[in-house]
C-alpha positions, 0 to 999 in steps of 0.5 A, a space after each residue: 670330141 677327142 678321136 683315136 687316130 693313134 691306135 692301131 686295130 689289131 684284127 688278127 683272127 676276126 676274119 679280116 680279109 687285109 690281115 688274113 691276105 697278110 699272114 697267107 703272103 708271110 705265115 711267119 710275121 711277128 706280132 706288132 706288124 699291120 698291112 697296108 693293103 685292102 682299102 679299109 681301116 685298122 683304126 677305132 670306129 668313128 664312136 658315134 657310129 659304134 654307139 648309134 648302133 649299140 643303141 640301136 639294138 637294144 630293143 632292134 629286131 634285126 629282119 627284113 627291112 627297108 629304107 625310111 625316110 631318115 635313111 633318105 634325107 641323111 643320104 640326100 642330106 649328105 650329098 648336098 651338105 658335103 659336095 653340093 649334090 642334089 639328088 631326090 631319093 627317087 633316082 637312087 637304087 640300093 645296092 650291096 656293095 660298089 663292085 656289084 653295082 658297077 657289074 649290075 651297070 655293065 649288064 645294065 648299060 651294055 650287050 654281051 661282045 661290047 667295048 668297056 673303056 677302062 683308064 689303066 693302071 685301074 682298081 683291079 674289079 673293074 677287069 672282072 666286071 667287063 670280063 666277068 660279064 661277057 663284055 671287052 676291056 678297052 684300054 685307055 691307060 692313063 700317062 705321066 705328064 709334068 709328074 701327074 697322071 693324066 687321062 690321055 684324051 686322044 686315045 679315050 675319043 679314038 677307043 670312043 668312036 668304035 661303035 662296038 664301045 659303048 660305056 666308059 667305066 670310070 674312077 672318081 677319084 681315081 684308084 690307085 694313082 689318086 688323082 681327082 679330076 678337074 673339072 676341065 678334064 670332066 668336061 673333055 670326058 663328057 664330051 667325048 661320051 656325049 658325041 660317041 653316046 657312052 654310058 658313064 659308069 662313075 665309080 666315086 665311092 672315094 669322093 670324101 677322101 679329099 686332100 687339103 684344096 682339092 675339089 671334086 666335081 660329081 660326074 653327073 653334075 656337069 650337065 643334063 646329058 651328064 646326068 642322063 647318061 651316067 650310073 654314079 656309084 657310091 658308098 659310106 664305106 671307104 669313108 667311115 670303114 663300113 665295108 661290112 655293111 654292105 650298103 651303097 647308093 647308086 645314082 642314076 638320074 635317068 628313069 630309063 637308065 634306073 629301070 633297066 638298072 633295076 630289072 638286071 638287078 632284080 635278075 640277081 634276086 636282090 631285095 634289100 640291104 641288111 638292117 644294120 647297114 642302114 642304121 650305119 650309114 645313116 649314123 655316117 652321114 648325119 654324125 660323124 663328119 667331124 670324124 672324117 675331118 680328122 681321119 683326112 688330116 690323118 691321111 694327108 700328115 702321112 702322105 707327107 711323111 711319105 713323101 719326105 721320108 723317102 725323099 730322102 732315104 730312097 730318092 729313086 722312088 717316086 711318091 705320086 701326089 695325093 690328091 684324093 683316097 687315102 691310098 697312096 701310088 709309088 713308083 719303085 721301078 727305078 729300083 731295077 728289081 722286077 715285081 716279083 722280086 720287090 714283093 719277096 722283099 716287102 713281105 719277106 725282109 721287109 714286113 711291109 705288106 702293100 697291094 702290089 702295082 701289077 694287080 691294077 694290070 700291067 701298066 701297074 707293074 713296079 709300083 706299090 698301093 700304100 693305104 695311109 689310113 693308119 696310125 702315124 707310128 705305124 707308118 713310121 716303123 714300115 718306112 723304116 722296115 722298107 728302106 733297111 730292107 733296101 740296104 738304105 
């Protein structure tokens, strides 16, 4: 099947949280301009999900419901088809969403007053479920080294050892540098969390999005004290643009972990997901995979375009590697402007509308989050908007 990867979504007035955030930041933007902000997509639905669920209601009623066994094995189908994964539908919990799950996990894995490393620059929900909850963010920024963004060992075992720390909150690919662990790197991670008896809560609702080579390894597939010490988060809705659905499966291998998992959930009087988001997530997993593969090479197209385009009209910015995500880490402070004066450029001069590097905390100041998952042309036009704006 022929995909529409060419079209841009023009959702203004839908209520779109990316392009209600664009025309608040410039109340003014013309017509024609897109932002490339909020990781989701202003590209046509995978047209398996959209006719899945158009039959779906034509004879659906739409209260109370649960998961089937459809639901379960497309899920559990997914997860060993694509990553090699085997998981029993007993050791996933549902939730509504990734960032209520890893909330739901600080509460669950941890007390009030206690350390949550988090590896900085990091996707910005991560500050307010530690602080949110009562507990301490503890900074494990992440360092540059042969121009790839690294996790700084030494530092993660010395913030581990303190026993007031007791959960890593981790990021699977990582957001927003776009970094997918190697395996060696997760083995070091484990075992720092295995001699300091932290709970890993692994965030990987991005580990379809995988550039060509590139390979994810599941956190909790390392081993038998992975798996038992760790809350895997993930989600149908950055890879098939389903955030709406409100539908996530968390994996918590340990039976003890699961339960308190479940009650500190149950606290918040959770029940079930929305019927739709079943359906959609479903149709996901057993449909359109084909899809996906298209909107990956999508993504990895831009990126080079990215990369060579402003390689050559503004070389003082450096295009970090996509290895995973479709969103992409640059680096503009060799620029000399401070952060706000490169966000008053972008939105204003510019019409460029990115998520700005501060929000990932302040080891995030000066660079810009770029979501790829666009149409080509519309790249094109914002690189060209950015580098006139630069005077280049």
């Amino acid at each position: 099947m022929s995909y529409d990867f060419r079209t841009t979504v023009d959702r203004t007035g839908t209520g779109s949280a990316k392009w209600e955030g664009m025309r608040a930041a410039n109340p003014s933007v013309p017509a024609g301009i897109s932002p490339f902000s909020v990781a989701d997509l202003d590209l046509p639905m995978a047209p398996e999900i959209l006719a899945g669920l158009r039959d779906h209601l034509q004879d659906a009623v739409l209260g109370y419901t649960v998961a089937t066994d459809d639901y379960w094995d497309a899920v559990t189908g997914w997860f060993r088809d694509r990553h090699g994964w085997s998981v029993e539908r007993e050791q996933i919990v549902l939730a509504p969403g990734v960032v209520p799950a890893f909330n739901t996990a600080v509460r669950a894995a941890t007390a009030p007053g206690d350390g949550v490393i988090v590896q900085t620059p990091a996707y910005y929900p991560f500050f307010g479920a530690v602080e949110n909850n009562d507990r301490v963010v503890v900074r494990n920024p992440l360092v540059v080294r042969d121009g790839r963004w690294r996790i700084d060992l030494d530092d993660l075992a010395e913030k581990a050892a303190d026993p007031r720390t007791t959960a890593l909150l981790f990021c699977s690919p990582h957001n927003p540098t776009g970094r997918v662990w190697e395996r060696d790197e997760l083995e070091a991670v484990r075992r720092i969390a295995r001699e300091n008896d932290l709970t890993v809560i692994s965030d990987e609702i991005h580990f379809d999005l995988l550039m060509p080579g590139i390979r994810h390894t599941v956190f909790s597939t390392l081993g038998e004290d992975a798996a038992a010490r760790s809350i895997v988060c993930t989600a149908p809705s950055k890879t098939f643009n389903l955030a709406g659905m409100a539908t996530s499966n968390i994996v918590i291998a340990d039976a003890g972990l699961r339960e308190r998992y479940a009650q500190e959930q149950a606290r918040t009087g959770f029940f079930t997901l929305n019927a739709l988001g079943f359906q959609a997530c479903r149709l996901a997993y057993t449909k359109a995979g084909a899809w996906l593969d298209g909107l990956l090479d999508l993504v990895h197209g831009n990126h080079e375009l990215v990369r060579s385009f402003l390689a050559e009209r503004m070389p003082e910015v450096v295009v970090h590697d996509l290895e995973g995500t479709y969103l992409q880490w640059m680096d503009f402070r060799a620029l000399g402007l401070t952060a706000q004066e490169l966000q008053r450029v972008h939105e204003l001069e510019a019409l460029v509308f990115f998520d700005e590097g501060a929000m990932f905390g302040p080891e995030g100041e000066g660079f810009e989050r770029m979501n790829l998952a666009a149409p080509r042309r519309a790249v094109e036009d914002a690189l060209e908007r950015l580098a006139r704006a630069h005077g280049r």
